[in-house]
ROSE-112975 format. One line per 4 residues: their letters; for each residue x, y, z of N, C-alpha, C. Coordinates in steps of 0.2 Angstrom, whole numbers, m for minus. Example, Ala and Ser with C-alpha at 12.3 -4.5 7.8 and 13.67 -1.06 7.14 Angstrom:
% ROSE-112975
AS> 66,m28,39,62,m22,39,66,m16,39; 64,m11,35,68,m5,36,64,0,39
This chain:
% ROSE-112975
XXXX> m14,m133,97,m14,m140,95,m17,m144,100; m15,m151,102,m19,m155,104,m16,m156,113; m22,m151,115,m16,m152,124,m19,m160,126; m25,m160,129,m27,m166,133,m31,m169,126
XXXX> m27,m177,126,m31,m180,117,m38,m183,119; m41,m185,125,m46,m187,125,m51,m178,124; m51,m174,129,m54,m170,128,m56,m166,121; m51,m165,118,m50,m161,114,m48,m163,106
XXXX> m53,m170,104,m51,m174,98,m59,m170,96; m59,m169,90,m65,m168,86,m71,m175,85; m75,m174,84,m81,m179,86,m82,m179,79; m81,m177,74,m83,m179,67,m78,m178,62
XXXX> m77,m180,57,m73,m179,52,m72,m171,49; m67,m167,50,m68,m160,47,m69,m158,41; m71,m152,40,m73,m152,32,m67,m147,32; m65,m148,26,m59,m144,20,m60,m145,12
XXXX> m58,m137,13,m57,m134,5,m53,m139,2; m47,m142,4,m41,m143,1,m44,m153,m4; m42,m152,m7,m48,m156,m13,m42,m162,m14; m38,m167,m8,m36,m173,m7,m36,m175,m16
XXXX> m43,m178,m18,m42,m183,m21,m41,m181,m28; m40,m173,m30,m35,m171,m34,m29,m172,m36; m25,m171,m29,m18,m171,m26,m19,m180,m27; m20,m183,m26,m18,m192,m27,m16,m194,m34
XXXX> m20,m188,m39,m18,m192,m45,m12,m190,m49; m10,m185,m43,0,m184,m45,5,m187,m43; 0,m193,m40,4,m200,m36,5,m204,m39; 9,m206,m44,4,m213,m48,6,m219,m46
XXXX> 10,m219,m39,12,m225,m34,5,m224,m29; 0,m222,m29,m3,m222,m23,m9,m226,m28; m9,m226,m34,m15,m231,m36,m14,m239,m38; m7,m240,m33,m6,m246,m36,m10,m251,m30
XXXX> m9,m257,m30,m13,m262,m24,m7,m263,m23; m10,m268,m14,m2,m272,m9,m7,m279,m8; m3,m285,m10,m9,m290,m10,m15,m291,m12; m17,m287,m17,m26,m287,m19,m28,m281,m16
XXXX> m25,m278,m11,m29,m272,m9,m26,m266,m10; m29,m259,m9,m26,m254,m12,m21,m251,m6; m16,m249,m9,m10,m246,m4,m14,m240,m1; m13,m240,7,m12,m236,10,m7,m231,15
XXXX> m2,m230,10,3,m228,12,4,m221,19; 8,m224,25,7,m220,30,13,m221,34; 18,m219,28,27,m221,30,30,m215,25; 26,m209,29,29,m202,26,36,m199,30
XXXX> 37,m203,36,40,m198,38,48,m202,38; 48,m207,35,53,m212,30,54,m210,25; 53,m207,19,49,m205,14,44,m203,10; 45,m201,8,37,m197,4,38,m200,m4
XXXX> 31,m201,m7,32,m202,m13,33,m196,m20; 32,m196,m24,34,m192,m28,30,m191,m35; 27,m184,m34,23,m185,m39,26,m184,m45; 22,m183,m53,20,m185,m57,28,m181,m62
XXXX> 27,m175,m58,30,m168,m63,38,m169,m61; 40,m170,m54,46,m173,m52,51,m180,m56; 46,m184,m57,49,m189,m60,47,m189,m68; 45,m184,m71,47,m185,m77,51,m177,m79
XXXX> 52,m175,m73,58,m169,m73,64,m172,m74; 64,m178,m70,71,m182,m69,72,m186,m79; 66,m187,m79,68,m192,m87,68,m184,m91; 67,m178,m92,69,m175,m98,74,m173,m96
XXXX> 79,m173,m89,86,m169,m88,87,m175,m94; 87,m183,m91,93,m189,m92,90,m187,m104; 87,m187,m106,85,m184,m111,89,m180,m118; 87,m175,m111,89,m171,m117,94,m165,m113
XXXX> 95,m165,m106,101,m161,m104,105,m163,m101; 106,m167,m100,113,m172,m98,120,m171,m100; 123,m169,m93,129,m164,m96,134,m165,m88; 138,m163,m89,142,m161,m79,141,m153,m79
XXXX> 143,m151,m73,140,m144,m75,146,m141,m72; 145,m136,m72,152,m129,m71,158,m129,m72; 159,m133,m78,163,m137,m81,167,m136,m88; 160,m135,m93,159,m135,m99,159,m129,m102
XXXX> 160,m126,m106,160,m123,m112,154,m123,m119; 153,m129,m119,147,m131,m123,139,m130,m118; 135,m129,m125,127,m128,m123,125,m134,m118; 126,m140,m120,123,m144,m113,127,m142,m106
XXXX> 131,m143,m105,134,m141,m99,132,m135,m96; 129,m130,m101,129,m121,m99,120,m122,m97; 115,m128,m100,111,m128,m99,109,m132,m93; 112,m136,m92,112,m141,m86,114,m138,m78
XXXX> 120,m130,m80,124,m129,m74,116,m123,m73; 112,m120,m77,109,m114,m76,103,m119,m72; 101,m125,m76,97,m130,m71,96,m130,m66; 102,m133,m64,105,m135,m58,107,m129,m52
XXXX> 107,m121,m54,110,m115,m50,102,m112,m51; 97,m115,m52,91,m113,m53,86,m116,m48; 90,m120,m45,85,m125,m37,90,m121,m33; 94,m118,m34,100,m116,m27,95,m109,m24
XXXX> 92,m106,m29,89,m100,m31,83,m102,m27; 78,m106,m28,70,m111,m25,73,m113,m20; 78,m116,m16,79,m117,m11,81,m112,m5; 83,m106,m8,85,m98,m5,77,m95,m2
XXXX> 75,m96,m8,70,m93,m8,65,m94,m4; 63,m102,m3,58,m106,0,62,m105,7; 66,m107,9,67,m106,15,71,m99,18; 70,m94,15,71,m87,16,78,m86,17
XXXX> 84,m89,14,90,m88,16,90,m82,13; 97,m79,14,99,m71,14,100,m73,7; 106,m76,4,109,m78,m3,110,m86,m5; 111,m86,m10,113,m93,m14,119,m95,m12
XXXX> 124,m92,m9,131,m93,m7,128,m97,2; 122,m97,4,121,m99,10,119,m107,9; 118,m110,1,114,m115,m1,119,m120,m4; 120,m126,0,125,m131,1,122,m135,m1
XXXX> 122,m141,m9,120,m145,m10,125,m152,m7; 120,m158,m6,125,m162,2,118,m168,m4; 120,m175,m1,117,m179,m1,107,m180,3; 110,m179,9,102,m178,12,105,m175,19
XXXX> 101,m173,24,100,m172,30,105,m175,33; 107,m180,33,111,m187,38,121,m183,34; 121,m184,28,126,m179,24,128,m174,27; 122,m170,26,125,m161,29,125,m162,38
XXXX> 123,m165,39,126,m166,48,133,m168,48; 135,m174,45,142,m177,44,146,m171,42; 145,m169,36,149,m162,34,150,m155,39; 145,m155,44,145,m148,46,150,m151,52
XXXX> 146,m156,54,151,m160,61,159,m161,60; 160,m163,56,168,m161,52,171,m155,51; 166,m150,49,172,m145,48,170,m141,53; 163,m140,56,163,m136,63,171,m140,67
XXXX> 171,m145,67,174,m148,73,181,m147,70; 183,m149,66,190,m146,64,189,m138,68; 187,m135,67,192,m128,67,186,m125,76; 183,m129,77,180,m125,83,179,m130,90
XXXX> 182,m137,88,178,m142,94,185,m142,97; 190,m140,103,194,m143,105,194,m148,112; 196,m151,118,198,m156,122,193,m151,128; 189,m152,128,185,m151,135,179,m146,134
XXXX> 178,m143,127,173,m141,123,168,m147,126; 161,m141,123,153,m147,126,149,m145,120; 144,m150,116,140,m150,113,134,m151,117; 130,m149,114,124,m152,120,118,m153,111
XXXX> 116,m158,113,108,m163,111,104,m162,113; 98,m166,109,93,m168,115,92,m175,115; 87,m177,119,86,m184,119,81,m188,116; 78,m184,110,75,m185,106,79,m185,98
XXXX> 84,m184,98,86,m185,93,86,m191,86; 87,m189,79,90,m194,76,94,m197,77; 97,m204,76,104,m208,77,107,m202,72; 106,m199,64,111,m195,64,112,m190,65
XXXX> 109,m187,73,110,m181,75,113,m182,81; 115,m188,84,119,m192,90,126,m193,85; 125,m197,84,132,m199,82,137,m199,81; 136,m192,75,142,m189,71,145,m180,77
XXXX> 142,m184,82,143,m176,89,146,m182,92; 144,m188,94,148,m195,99,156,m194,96; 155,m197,90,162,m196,83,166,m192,86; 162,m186,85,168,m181,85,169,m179,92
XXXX> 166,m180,98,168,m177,106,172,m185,107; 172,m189,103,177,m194,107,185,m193,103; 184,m192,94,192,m191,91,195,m184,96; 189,m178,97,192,m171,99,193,m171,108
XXXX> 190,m176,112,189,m177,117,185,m171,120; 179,m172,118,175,m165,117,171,m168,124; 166,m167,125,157,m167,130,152,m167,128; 148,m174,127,142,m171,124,137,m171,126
XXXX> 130,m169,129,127,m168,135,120,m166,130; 114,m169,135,107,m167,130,102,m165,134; 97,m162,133,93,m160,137,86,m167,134; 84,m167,143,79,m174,143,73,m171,140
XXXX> 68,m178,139,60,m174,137,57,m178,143; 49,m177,144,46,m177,150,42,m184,146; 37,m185,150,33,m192,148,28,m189,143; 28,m183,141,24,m181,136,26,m180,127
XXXX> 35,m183,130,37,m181,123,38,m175,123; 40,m171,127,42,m165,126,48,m164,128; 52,m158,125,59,m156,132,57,m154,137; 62,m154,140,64,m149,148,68,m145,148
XXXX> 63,m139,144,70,m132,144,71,m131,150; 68,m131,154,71,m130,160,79,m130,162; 80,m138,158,86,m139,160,91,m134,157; 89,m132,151,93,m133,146,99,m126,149
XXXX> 97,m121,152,101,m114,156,106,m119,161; 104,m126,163,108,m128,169,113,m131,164; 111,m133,160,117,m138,153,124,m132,151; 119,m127,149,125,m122,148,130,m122,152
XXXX> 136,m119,149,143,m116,151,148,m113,146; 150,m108,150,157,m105,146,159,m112,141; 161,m117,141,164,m123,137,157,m123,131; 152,m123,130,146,m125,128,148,m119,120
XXXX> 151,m123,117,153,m123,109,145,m123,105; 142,m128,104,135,m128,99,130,m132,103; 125,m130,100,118,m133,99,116,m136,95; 113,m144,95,111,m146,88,103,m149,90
XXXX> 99,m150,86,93,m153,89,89,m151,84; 84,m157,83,78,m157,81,72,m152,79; 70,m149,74,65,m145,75,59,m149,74; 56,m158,73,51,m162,75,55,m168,75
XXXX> 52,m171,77,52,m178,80,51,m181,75; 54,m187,72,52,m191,69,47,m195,71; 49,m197,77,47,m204,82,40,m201,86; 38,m195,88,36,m193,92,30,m188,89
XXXX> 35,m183,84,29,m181,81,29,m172,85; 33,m173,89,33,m165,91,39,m160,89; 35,m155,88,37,m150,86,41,m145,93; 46,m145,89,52,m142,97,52,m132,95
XXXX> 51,m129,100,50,m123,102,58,m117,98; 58,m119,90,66,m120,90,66,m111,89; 62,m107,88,65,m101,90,67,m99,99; 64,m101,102,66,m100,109,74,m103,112
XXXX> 74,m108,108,81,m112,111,88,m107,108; 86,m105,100,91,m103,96,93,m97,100; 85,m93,101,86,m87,105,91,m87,112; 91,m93,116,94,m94,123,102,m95,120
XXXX> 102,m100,116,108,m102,114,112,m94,111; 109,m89,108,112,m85,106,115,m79,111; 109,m79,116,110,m76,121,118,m77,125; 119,m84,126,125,m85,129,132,m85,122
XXXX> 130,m84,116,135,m83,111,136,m89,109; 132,m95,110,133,m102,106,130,m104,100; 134,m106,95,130,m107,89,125,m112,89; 120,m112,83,114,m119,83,115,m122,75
XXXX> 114,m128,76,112,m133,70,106,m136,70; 100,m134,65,92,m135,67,91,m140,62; 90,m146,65,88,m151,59,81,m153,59; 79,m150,50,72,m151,47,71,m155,44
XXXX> 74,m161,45,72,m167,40,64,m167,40; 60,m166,47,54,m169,49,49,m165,48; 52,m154,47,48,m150,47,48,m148,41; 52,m147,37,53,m143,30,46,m145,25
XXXX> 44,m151,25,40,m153,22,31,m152,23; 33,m147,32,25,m147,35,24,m141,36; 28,m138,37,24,m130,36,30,m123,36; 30,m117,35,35,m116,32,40,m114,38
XXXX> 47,m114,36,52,m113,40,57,m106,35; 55,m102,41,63,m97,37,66,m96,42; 71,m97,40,78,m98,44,80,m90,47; 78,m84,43,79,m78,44,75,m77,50
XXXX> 69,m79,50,67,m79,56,67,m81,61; 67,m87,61,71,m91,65,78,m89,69; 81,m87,64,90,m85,68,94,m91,67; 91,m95,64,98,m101,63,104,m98,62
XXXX> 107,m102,63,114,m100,61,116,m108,56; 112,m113,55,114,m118,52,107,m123,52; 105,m125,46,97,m128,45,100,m136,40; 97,m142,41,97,m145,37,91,m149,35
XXXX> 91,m153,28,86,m156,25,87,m161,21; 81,m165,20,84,m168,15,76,m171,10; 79,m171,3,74,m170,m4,70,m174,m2; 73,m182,m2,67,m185,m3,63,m187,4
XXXX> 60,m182,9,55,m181,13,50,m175,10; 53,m172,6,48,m167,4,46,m169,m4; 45,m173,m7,42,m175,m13,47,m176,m18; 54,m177,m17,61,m173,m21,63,m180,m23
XXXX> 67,m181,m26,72,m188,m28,77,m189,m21; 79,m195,m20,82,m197,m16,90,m197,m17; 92,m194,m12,99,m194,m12,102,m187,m14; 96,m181,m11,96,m175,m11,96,m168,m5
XXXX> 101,m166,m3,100,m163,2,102,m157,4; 103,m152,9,102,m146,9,107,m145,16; 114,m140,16,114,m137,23,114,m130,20; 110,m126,25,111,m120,25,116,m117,30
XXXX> 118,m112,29,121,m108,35,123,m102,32; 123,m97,38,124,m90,36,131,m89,35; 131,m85,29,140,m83,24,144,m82,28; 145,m78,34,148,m77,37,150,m82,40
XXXX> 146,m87,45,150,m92,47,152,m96,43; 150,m99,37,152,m103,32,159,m102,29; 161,m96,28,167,m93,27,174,m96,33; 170,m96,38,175,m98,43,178,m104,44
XXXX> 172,m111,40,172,m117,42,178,m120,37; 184,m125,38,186,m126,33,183,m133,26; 183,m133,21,181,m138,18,179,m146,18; 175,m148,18,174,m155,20,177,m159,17
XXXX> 176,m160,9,178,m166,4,185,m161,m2; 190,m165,m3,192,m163,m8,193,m167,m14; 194,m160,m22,192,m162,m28,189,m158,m31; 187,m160,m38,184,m157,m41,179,m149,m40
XXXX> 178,m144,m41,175,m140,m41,174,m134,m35; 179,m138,m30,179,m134,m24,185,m130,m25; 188,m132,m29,194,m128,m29,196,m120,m33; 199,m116,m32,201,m111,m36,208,m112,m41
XXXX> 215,m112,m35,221,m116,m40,224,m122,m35; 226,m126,m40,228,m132,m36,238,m132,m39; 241,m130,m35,246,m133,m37,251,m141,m34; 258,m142,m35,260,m145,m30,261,m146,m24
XXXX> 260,m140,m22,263,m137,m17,257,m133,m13; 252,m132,m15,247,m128,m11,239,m129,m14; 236,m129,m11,228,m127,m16,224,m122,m14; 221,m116,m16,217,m111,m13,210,m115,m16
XXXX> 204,m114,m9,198,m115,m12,193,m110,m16; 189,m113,m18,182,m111,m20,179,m107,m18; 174,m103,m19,170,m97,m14,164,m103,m14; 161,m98,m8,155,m101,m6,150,m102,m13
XXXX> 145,m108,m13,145,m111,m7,149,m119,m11; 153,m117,m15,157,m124,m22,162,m124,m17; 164,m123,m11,170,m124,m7,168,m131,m3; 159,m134,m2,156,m138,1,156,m143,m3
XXXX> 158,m143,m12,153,m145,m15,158,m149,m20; 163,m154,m17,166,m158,m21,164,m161,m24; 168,m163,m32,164,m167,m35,159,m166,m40; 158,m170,m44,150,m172,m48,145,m173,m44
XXXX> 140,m170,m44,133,m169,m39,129,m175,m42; 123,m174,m38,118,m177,m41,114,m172,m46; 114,m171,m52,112,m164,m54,106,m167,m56; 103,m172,m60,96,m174,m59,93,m174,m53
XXXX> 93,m176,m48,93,m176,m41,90,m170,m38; 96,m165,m41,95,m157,m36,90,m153,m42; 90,m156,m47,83,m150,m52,77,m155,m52; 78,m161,m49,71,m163,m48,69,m159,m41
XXXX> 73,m162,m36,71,m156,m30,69,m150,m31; 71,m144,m37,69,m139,m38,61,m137,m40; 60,m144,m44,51,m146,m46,47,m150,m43; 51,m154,m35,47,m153,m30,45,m147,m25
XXXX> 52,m142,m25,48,m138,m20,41,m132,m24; 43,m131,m33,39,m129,m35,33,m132,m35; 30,m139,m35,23,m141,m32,22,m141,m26; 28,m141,m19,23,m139,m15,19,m131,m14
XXXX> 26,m127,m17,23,m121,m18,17,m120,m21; 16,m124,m25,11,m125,m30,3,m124,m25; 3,m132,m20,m2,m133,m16,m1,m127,m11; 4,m125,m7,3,m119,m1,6,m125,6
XXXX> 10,m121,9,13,m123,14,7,m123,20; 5,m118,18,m2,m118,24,m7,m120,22; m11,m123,18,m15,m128,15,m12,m136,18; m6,m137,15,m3,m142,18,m3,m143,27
XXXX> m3,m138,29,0,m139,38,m8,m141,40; m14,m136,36,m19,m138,40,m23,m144,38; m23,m147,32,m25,m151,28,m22,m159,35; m16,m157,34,m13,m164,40,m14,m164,45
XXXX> m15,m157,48,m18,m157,56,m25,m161,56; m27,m159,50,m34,m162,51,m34,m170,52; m29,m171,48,m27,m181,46,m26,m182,55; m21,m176,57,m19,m179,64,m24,m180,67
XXXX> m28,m175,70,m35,m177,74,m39,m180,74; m41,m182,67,m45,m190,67,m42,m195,67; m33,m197,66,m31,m201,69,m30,m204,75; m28,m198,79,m29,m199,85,m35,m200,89
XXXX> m40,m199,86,m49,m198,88,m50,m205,88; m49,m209,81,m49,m217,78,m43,m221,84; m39,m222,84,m35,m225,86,m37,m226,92; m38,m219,97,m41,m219,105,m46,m224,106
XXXX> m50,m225,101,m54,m227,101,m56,m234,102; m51,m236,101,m48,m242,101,m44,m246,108; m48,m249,111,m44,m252,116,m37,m256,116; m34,m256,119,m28,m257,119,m22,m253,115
XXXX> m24,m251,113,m19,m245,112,m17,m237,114; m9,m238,114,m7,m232,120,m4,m229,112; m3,m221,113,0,m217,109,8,m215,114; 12,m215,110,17,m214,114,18,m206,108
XXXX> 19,m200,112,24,m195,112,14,m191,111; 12,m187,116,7,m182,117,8,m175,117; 13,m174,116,14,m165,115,9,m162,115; 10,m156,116,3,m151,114,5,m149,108
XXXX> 9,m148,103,10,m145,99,14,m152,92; 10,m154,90,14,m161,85,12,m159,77; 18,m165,75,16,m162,66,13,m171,67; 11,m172,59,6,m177,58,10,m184,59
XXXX> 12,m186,65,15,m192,66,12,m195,72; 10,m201,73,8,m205,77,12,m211,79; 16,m214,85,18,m216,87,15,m221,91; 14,m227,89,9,m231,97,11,m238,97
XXXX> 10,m242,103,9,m249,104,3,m249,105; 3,m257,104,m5,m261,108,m1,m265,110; m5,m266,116,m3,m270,122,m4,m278,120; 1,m279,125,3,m287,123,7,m289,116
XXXX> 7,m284,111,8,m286,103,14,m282,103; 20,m286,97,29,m282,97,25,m277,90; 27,m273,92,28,m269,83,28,m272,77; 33,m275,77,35,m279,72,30,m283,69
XXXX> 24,m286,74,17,m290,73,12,m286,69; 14,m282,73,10,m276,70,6,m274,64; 15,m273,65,19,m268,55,18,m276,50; 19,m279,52,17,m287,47,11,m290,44
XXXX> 6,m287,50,0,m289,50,m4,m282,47; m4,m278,47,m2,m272,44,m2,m273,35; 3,m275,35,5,m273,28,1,m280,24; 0,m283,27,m5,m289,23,m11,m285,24
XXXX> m13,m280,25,m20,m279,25,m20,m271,18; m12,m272,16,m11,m268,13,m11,m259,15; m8,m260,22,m6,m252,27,1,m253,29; 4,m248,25,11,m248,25,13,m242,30
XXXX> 14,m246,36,19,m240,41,24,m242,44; 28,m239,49,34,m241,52,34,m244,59; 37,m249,58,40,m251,62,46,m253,66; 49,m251,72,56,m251,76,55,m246,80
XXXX> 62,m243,80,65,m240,86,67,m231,81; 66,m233,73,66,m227,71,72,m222,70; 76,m226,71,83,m223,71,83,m216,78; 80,m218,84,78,m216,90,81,m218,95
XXXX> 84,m222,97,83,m228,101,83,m226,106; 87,m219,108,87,m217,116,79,m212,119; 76,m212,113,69,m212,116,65,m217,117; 66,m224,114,63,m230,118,66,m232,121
XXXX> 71,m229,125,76,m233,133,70,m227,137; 70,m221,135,66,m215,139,60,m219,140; 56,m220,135,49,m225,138,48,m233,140; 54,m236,139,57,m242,139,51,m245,138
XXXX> 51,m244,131,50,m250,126,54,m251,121; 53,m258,118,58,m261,112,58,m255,106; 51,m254,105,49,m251,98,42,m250,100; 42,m244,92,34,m242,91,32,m244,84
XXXX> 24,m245,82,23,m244,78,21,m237,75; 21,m233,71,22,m228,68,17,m226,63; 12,m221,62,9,m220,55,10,m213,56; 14,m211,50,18,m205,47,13,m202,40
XXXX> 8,m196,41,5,m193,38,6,m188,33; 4,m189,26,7,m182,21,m2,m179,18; 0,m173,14,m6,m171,13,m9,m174,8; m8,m180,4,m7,m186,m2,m16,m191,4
XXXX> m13,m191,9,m18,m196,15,m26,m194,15; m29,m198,18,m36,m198,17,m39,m198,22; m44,m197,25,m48,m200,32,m51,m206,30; m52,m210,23,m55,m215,23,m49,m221,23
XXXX> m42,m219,22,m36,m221,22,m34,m222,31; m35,m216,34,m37,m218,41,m40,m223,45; m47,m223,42,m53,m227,44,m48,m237,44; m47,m237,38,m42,m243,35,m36,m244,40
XXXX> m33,m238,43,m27,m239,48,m31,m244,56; m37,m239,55,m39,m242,62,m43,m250,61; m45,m249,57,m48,m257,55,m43,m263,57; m37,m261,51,m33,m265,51,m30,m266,59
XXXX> m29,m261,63,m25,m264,69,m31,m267,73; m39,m267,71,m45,m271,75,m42,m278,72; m40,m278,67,m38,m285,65,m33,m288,67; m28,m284,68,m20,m286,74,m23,m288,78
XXXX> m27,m286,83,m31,m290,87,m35,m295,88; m37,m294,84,m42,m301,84,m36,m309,83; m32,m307,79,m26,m312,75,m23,m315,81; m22,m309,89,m19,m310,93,m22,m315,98
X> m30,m314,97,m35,m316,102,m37,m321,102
């Protein structure tokens, strides 16, 4: 990928198979206008939109199968739960878990963190135990480790990144110790854009016998991830980054540990027998899974990960590399503006300021030109303490984006400038 970005940015637009403005008309958000002009949406790594098959997946469940599931007796119920046990299957699948019993339906990403955080930490975090992070993390991959090393009186410690937005494994052999309970961390940057080394760490972390929690909220959707491969011992996600309904998410973990961890939520469906006096739980993986779900939710996610299946995980990875190198080719281009996180190895995120100008003026002046991206801190903060700035603005790429969509990004911040000048 991209070592030195002056050297080594492409001098012209690249040609590709991959036939963009097909994929557009499965958007039917992407043909609307923002102010008179047409959206160019570049706030994928917030969200993604949803195409065509997903959201009328969601109106023939509400329709015609609209039921509670594992419940019932009758045909909708029996129709709804075979639905609904039919993404647990596209999910195993897609990201190469061993069994269905590994596939956790959760809220989102942010959810299956909180959940694992709680019942790892119940039964395995006690008073002088050490978590280690990094310092690139999401706020919800800070947190809910802060939370818990402060109720259990735990340690939490991270390894830093360098001024390239990258780690410092280095550190990471010096962070270990006998106390050194789990590993959580990022497998991309939201903020940054880079892609973390995560078979190596799992590897290291294994080597000393510490478990890992890999969070994919920023990769699941860019190129593929099997966890078998990988060695996780715990992987999370969540639907509506990969074209899914919102309010949908995913922990994996292998059967084994998962067996060991005690239940997070109590109620409905988790259970086996409930008496006065005691309750025995549920088998994997309905022991995570209190309650009435989002079952439209989780079989719309099932007919998002069948279209990206559809388009190709590797069509998609390189379709966006492409988006990334001409945006970074265009942007550079452009005085005053610095990119903040250079990795050699990044997925399609751009983070940068222009000098003298807040983000926020940015992302404002921006969105009047009809270019919707992010602006702040990105629920990051402690990588903008790392580069001590307030905030980035941000353009977050999916395979839906265009180079003429590009051109429009760069125009538009020619325009921030001149507004400023």
């Amino acid at each position: 990928m991209i070592n030195n970005l002056k050297e080594s940015l492409v001098e012209e637009k690249v040609n590709t198979f991959f036939n963009v403005e097909a994929v557009r008309k499965d958007f039917p958000i992407l043909e609307r206008t923002i102010y008179g002009k047409p959206l160019v949406y570049l706030d994928n790594a917030a969200t993604t939109h949803k195409p065509k098959v997903v959201i009328e997946r969601l109106k023939e469940y509400y329709e015609s199968e609209n039921s509670n599931i594992h419940r019932g007796v009758h045909y909708l119920s029996q129709l709804a739960t075979n639905k609904f046990e039919e993404t647990r299957e596209k999910v195993r699948k897609f990201i190469n878990a061993s069994s269905v019993k590994e596939i956790i339906f959760t809220k989102g990403a942010t959810d299956s963190i909180n959940l694992f955080a709680s019942s790892f930490g119940r039964k395995f975090i006690s008073e002088g135990d050490e978590i280690i992070i990094t310092q690139m993390e999401h706020h919800a991959n800070i947190v809910p480790w802060q939370m818990l090393c402060e109720a259990n009186k735990a340690v939490l410690k991270y390894i830093p990144i360098d001024d390239n937005g990258e780690l410092i494994l280095s550190d990471l052999e010096k962070l270990i110790t006998p106390k050194t309970k789990l590993i959580s961390f990022l497998h991309v940057s939201n903020s940054l854009g880079t892609i973390n080394p995560a078979k190596e760490i799992i590897s290291i972390a294994h080597k000393h016998g510490i478990k890992v929690l890999l969070d994919g909220a920023q990769s699941i959707q860019h190129s593929k991830v099997d966890v078998r491969d990988l060695d996780a011992d715990f992987f999370v996600f969540s639907g509506h980054k990969i074209y899914g309904p919102t309010g949908t998410g995913v922990l994996y973990g292998k059967e084994s540990l998962l067996n060991e961890l005690p239940p997070y939520q109590g109620g409905g469906d988790m259970i086996r027998v409930v008496t006065m006096e005691k309750t025995s739980y549920n088998e994997l993986p309905y022991k995570f899974e209190a309650g009435t779900p989002n079952i439209a939710g989780i079989i719309g996610l099932g007919t998002a990960i069948d279209y990206v299946n559809t388009i190709g995980l590797e069509n998609i990875s390189n379709y966006e590399h492409e988006l990334l190198v001409y945006a970074e080719k265009k942007l550079l281009e452009i005085e005053g503006v610095k990119i903040i996180g250079t990795a050699k190895n990044k997925a399609a995120v751009i983070s940068f300021v222009l000098e003298g100008i807040h983000p926020h003026d940015v992302g404002t002046i921006l969105d009047s030109e009809g270019v919707a991206i992010r602006a702040g801190h990105h629920c990051t903060q402690p990588i903008m303490q790392r580069f001590g700035i307030p905030a980035t603005a941000r353009a977050s790429f999916s395979f839906y984006n265009t180079m003429e969509e590009v051109d429009q990004l760069a125009l538009a911040i020619k325009k921030v400038f001149e507004v400023f000048k």
